[in-house]
N, C-alpha and C positions, 0 to 999 in steps of 0.2 A: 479612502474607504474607511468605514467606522470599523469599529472593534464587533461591533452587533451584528453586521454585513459579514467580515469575516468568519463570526462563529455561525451565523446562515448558512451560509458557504460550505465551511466544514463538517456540519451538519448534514447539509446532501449528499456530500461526495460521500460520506461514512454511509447514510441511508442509502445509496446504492449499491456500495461494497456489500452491504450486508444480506441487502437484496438479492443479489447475484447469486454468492455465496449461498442461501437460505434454499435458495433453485438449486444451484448444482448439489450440493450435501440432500437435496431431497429427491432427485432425478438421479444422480449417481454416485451416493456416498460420497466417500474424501478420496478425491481424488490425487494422482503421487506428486501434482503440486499444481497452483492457480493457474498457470499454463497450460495445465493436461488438458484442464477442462474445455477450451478450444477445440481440442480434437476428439471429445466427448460430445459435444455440441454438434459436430458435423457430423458425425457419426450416424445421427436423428435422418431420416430421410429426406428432410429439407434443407440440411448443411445448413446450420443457423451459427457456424464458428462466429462467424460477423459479432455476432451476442458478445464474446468475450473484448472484440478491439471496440466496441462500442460504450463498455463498464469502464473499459481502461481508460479511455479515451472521458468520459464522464468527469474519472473521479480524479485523473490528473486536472481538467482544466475549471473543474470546479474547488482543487485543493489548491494549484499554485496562488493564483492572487490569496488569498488568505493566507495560506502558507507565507509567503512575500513579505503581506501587511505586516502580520505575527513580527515576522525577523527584525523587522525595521524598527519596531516599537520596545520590543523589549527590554534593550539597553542603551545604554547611549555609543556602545561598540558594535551591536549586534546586526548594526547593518552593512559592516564590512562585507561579512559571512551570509548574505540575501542568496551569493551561489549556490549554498547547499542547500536549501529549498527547489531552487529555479533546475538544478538537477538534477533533484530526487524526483523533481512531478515532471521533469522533461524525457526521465529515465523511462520510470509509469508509463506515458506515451510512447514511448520507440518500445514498450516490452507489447502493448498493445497493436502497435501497426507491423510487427512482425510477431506473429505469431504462431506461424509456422515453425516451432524450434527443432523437431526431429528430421528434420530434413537438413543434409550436408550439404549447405548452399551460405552465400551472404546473408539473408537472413535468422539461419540459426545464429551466427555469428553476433549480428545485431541485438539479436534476442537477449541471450547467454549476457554480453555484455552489460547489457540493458539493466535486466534482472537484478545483475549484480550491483551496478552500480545506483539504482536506487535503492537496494538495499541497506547498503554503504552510506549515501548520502543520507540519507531519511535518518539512520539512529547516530550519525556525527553529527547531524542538527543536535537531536534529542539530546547526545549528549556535551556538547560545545557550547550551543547556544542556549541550551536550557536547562546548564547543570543542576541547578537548583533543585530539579523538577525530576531529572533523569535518572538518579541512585536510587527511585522508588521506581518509577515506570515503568524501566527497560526489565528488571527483574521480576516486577509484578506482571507483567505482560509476559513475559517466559516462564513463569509457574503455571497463571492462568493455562495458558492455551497448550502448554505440556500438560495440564491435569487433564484437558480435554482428551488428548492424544492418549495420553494412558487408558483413561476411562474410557474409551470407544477402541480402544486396542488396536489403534490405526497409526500408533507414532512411529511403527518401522515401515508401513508401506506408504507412506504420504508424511514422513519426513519432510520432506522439501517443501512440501506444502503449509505443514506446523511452521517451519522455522519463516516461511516469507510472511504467516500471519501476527508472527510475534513483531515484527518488522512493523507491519501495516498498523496490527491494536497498539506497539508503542507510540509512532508517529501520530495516530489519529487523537488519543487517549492526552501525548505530550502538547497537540494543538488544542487542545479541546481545555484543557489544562488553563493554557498558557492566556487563552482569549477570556476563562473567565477567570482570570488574575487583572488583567487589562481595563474588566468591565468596571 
């Protein structure tokens, strides 16, 4: 896959994130984090929860291959480490097909896990494979979306929500980065 295909790639998957997001922040404010919003979704008298495993499911299988390519090309080491890509967006996907996480069941379980461990994955790329890039990123991306959170005075009750977006704008921002470095 080209470098060009990649930043395509990455490109959608961000253009849906955003999308989604752009819906729920306008349908129901900031919600206490990108999970809730499932059960904001259903809420609707059509139960349209589906909506959230359908972004998630989008923007993981539209980020891994690029995600992947990214890793492989980088450095002449950096395709040992293809894993933390492969499950940060396979994370993505298991926090989307359980969705349900308020419920004391295997799925919250799944979920919870999930969450975390793409969280984990996504900025141990950012910052392992991409060190170069990542002493600006990860911090630039956690002022940004903190100053949002201040200025809409929503960073204590959607906490969880600020900190998984600093997560996603590092990851996406570090790929986005990294593909036109490549170009």
């Amino acid at each position: 896959m080209s470098i060009l295909n990649c930043l395509i790639l990455a490109c959608v998957a961000i253009l849906i994130f955003v999308i989604y997001n752009v819906f729920v922040l306008s349908y129901f404010g900031v919600p206490s984090s990108l999970s809730a919003s499932f059960y904001l979704w259903n809420g609707i008298k059509s139960k349209l929860g589906y909506i959230f495993t359908i972004m998630m499911f989008s923007v993981s299988f539209c980020l891994m291959p690029a995600w992947l390519e990214i890793t492989e090309v980088i450095s002449s080491w950096s395709h040992y480490l293809t894993v933390l890509p492969f499950l940060g967006a396979a994370s993505i996907a298991f926090v989307g097909s359980a969705p349900a996480f308020r419920d004391c069941t295997l799925e919250n379980k799944v979920h919870m896990v999930a969450a975390a461990c793409a969280a984990v994955f996504s900025l141990l790329w950012c910052a392992v494979v991409c060190y170069q890039v990542a002493w600006y990123i990860i911090p630039s991306s956690l002022v940004l979306v903190w100053c949002v959170g201040l200025a809409t005075k929503t960073h204590k009750t959607g906490a969880t929500y600020w900190w998984e977006m600093v997560a996603f704008v590092a990851t996406f921002a570090t790929i986005i980065v990294e593909c036109v470095k490549l170009l």
